[in-house]
C-alpha positions, 0 to 999 in steps of 0.5 A, spaced: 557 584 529 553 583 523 553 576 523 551 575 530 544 579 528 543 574 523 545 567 527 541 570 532 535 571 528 536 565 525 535 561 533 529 565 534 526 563 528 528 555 530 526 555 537 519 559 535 518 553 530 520 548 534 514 551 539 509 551 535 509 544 532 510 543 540 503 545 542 500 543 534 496 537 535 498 531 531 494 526 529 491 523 522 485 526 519 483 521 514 483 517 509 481 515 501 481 510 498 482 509 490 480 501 487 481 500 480 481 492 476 482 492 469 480 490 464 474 491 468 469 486 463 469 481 465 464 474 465 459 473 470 461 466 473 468 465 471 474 469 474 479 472 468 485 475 470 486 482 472 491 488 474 489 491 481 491 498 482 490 500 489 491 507 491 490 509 499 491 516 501 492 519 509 491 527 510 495 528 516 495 535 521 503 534 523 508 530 520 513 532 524 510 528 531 505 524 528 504 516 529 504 511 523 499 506 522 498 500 526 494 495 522 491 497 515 486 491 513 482 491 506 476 487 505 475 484 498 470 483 494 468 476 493 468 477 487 475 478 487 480 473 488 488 473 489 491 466 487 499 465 487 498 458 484 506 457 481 508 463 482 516 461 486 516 463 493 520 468 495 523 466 503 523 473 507 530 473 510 532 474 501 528 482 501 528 484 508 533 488 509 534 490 504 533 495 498 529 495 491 534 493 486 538 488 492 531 485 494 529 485 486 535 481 483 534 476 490 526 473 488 525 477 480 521 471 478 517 472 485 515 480 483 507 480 484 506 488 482 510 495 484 509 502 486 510 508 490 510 511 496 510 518 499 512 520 506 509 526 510 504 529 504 511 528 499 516 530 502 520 523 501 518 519 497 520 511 495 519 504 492 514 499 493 515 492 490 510 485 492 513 479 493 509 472 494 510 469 500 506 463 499 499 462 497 496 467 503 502 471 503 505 478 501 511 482 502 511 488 501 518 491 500 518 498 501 525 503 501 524 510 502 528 516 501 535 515 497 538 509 501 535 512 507 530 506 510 528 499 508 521 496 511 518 490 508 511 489 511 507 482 511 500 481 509 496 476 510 490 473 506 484 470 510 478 468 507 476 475 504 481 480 508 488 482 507 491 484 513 497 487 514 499 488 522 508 489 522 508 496 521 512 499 526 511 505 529 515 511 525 513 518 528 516 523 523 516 519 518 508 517 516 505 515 509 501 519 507 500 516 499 500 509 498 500 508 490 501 500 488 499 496 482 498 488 482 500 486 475 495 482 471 500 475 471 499 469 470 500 463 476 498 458 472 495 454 466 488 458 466 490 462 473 492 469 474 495 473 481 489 477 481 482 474 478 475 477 478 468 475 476 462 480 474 456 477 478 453 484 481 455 489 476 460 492 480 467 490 485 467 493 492 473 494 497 473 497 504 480 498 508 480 500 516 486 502 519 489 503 526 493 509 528 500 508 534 496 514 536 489 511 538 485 513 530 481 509 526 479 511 518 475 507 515 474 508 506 471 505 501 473 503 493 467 501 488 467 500 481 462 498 476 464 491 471 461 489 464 459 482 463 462 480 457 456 477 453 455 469 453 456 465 447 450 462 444 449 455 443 449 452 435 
């Protein structure tokens, strides 16, 4: 008798929960956006080699029912460019599918960068690793949970924006903390994957991203540069 209290006690408690999270609304709220280049001194006309570390942060009211983001595209600085130049091309049936030690030891020598993801405020969290996929390409190979799910999204490089657009639509499941780096790596004799100048004294980056649910966000990044000082001619 007892135990029936107990079992009876514990389905109200559910089927209040479930309830509320019924008529709570369930939407994205915001979102922020964190850009750092490094090393942030940099001539002012020819581009050097730089690690880009990119932090996006989405605010949620209910991870249970929420949508996923659409399509996220940044708009990059023009003084600030990506060039994969002889960095081996990952082919994309290689990683997709699978997870990151599998989709690691498939392209090693394609890795562009790495990171972190979160999922509903930190409930799960996962692993981020950038492939090249070509000169205006990038993989974005994500797994989340210990063997729970794999994803990899595929951005592409246009003029100055990096548009990323085949993010499925995951209610339950929202990134709400997307933490990633682009190493500082060479892609040739005198390039790197990632390059930056100092023309203006600062980089700036925007991102817009697109909610399943109808939401728009926008958010902004800026950090000042340091001009490194010119030689002076003999």
């Amino acid at each position: 008798m007892r135990n029936r209290k107990y079992l009876i006690g514990a389905l109200v408690g559910v089927i209040g929960a479930l309830a509320f999270s019924g008529v709570a609304s369930a939407a994205p709220t915001g979102q922020t956006l964190q850009t750092t280049l490094s090393p942030a001194k940099q001539d002012k006309k020819t581009f050097g080699g730089v690690s880009l570390h990119n932090i996006i942060s989405t605010t949620i009211d209910n991870p249970a029912t929420t949508q996923s983001p659409k399509t996220t595209v940044f708009t990059i600085d023009p003084n600030v460019k990506f060039v994969s130049g002889n960095i081996p091309v990952c082919p994309l049936s290689a990683i997709q599918g699978k997870f990151t030690a599998q989709a690691q030891a498939a392209c090693p020598q394609s890795i562009t960068g790495q990171g972190i993801v979160e999922v509903n405020n930190g409930a799960i969290k996962g692993n981020v690793t950038f492939f090249t996929g070509g000169p205006n390409t990038i993989y974005v190979q994500t797994d989340i949970g210990p063997g729970a799910t794999s994803l990899t999204i595929i951005g592409t490089i246009s003029g100055k924006t990096l548009t990323f657009s085949n993010i499925p639509n995951t209610p339950g499941l929202v990134l709400t903390k997307f933490d990633t780096t682009f190493n500082k790596r060479k892609s040739g004799k005198k390039t790197f994957y990632v390059m930056a100048r100092c023309s203006k004294g600062k980089w700036s980056t925007t991102e817009t991203t697109n909610f399943y649910s109808g939401e728009t966000f926008s958010a902004s990044a800026s950090q000042k540069c340091k001009q490194k000082k010119s030689k002076k001619k003999k």
